[in-house]
C-alpha positions, -999 to 999 in steps of 0.1 A, spaced: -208 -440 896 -196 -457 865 -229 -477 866 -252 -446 867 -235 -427 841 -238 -460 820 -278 -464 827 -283 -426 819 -265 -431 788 -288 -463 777 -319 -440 786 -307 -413 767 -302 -436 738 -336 -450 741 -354 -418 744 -339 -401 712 -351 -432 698 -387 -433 710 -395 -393 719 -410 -393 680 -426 -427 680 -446 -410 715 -451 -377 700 -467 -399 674 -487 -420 693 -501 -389 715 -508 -366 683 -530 -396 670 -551 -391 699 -550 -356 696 -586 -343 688 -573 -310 675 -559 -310 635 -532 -289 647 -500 -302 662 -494 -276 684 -518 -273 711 -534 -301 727 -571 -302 719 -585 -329 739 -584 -369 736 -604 -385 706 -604 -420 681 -620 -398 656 -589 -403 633 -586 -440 636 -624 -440 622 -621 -417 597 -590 -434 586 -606 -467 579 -633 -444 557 -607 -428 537 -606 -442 502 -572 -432 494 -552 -442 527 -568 -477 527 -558 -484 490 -525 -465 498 -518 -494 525 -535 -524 502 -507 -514 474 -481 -512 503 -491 -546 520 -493 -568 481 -464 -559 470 -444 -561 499 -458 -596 504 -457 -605 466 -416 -591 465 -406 -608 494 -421 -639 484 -406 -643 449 -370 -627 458 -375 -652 487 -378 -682 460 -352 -666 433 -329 -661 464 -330 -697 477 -326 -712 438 -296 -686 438 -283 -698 467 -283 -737 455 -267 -729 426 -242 -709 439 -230 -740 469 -223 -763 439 -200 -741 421 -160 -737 429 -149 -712 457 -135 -687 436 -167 -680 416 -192 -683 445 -169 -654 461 -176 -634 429 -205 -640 427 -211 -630 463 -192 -596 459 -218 -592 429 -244 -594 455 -235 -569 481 -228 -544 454 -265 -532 451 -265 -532 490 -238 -504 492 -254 -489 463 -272 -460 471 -309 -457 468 -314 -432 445 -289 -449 421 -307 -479 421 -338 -464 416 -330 -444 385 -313 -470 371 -342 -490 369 -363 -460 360 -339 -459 330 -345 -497 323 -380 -493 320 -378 -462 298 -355 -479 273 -381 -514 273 -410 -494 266 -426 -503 299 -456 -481 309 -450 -476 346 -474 -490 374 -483 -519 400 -459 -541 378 -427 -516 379 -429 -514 416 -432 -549 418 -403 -558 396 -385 -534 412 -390 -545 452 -382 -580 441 -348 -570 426 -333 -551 453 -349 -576 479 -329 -606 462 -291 -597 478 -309 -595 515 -324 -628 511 -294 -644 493 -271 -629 527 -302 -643 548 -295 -681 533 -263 -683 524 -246 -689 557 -272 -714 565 -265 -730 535 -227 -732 540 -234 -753 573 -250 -780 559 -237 -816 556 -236 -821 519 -238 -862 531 -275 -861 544 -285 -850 510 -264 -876 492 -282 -899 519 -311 -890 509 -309 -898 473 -292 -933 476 -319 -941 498 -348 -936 472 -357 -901 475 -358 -877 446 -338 -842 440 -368 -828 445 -381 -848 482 -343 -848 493 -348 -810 492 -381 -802 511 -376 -836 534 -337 -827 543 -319 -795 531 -350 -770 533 -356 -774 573 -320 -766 581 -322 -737 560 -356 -726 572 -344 -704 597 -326 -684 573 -354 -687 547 -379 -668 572 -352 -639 581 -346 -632 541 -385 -636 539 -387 -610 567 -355 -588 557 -374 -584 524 -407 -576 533 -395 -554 556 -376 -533 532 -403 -536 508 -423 -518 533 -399 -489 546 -392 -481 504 -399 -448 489 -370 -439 469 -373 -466 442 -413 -466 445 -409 -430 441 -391 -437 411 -407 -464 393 -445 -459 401 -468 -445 378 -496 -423 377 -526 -434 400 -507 -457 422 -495 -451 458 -478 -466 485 -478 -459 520 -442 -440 520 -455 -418 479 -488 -409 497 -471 -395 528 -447 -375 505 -470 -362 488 -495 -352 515 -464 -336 536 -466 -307 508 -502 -300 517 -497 -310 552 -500 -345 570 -540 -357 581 -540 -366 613 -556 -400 600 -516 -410 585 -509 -403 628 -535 -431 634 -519 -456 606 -486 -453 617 -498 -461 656 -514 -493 643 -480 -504 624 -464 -496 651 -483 -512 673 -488 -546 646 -449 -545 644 -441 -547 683 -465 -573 693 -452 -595 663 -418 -591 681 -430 -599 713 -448 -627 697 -419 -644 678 -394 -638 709 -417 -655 735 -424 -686 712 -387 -700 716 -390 -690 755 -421 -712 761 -407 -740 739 -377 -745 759 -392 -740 789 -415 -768 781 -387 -793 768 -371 -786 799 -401 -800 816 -409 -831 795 
């Protein structure tokens, strides 16, 4: 009995989670504009989504700076992340309580804050202010991503490395940056991902004539959501879960074939 009541609960869980992602998937196929009757099965929308102007550059913006921000708070983070294993315990812990600070931040104070920022620097708000913006709040998720990869390295392998010939530089790429690549990846991932899902502090720093994905749906829910943003969402959706399916089965195979050899 205990059993049961323990699956139905896990189903329960899962369909509160994924009712909204199916009503999604279904009203994208939904020939009718209207969400509430059924008016017959059609991939109208996903064409006339890849003819709309404004939802293709919408997703262009989204895509370049989420893959711009995660990149360079992805090098910033793993510099930070250097500097901070050399120094003494008591100020890397500092340090580290700095960084979770704009993590338990809220969203809206961050992005006002920087709004502020700009204001006072004379910045003229655009591609650049989003862009500075994504790459400062990504830094503390890749620094959390690296640093406990960083803390469980052998500090004698590099030290190897340099009595043996190498520079600071080889000794790095050669022998510290594969044991940290793992968490390198997640922080790169943690970012983008974030970079993606932001609207608060896009919605805050972005200028005139520049949208994102998460801006454009905001301000088309006033007017009322196209049909075409059901299809886009599908296709993320749908991009996002075989990337997971992907990235889970590598390691599978991989062992399975070490196993044999």
């Amino acid at each position: 009995m205990r059993d049961k009541l323990r699956k139905i609960y896990i189903a329960l869980i899962f369909l509160f989670l994924y009712a909204p992602i199916l009503t999604l998937i279904v009203l994208s196929f939904n020939a009718s504009k209207t969400r509430a009757k059924w008016g017959g099965f059609t991939i109208k929308w996903y064409l006339s989504m890849f003819q709309n102007r404004a939802i293709m550059q919408a997703l262009s913006n989204t895509l370049i700076i989420a893959f711009l921000s995660a990149f360079i708070a992805t090098v910033i983070g793993v510099i930070a992340c250097l500097s901070m294993q050399s120094m003494r315990r008591r100020g890397r812990a500092l340090l580290m309580g700095v960084t979770n600070i704009p993590m338990l931040n809220a969203d809206i104070v961050t992005g006002i804050s920087l709004m502020l920022l700009f204001i006072t620097l004379g910045v003229q708000f655009g591609f650049m202010t989003i862009l500075l913006s994504h790459i400062t709040f990504n830094i503390p998720y890749v620094i959390l991503s690296v640093m406990p990869r960083m803390r469980q390295l052998n500090p004698s392998t590099y030290e190897a490395a340099l009595d043996l010939g190498a520079s600071h530089v080889q000794a790095f790429f050669k022998v510290t940056f594969p044991d940290i690549l793992p968490g390198v990846l997640s922080g790169f991932l943690m970012a983008f991902t974030m970079s993606l899902d932001d609207f608060i502090i896009t919605h805050f720093t972005k200028g005139p004539g520049i949208d994102t994905l998460s801006t454009k749906i905001y301000t088309e829910v006033k007017k009322g959501i196209k049909p075409e943003m059901y299809s886009l969402s599908t296709l993320i959706f749908i991009t996002v879960l075989l990337l997971l399916f992907l990235v889970n089965r590598a390691p599978a195979g991989k062992k399975e074939k070490e196993v044999t050899l």
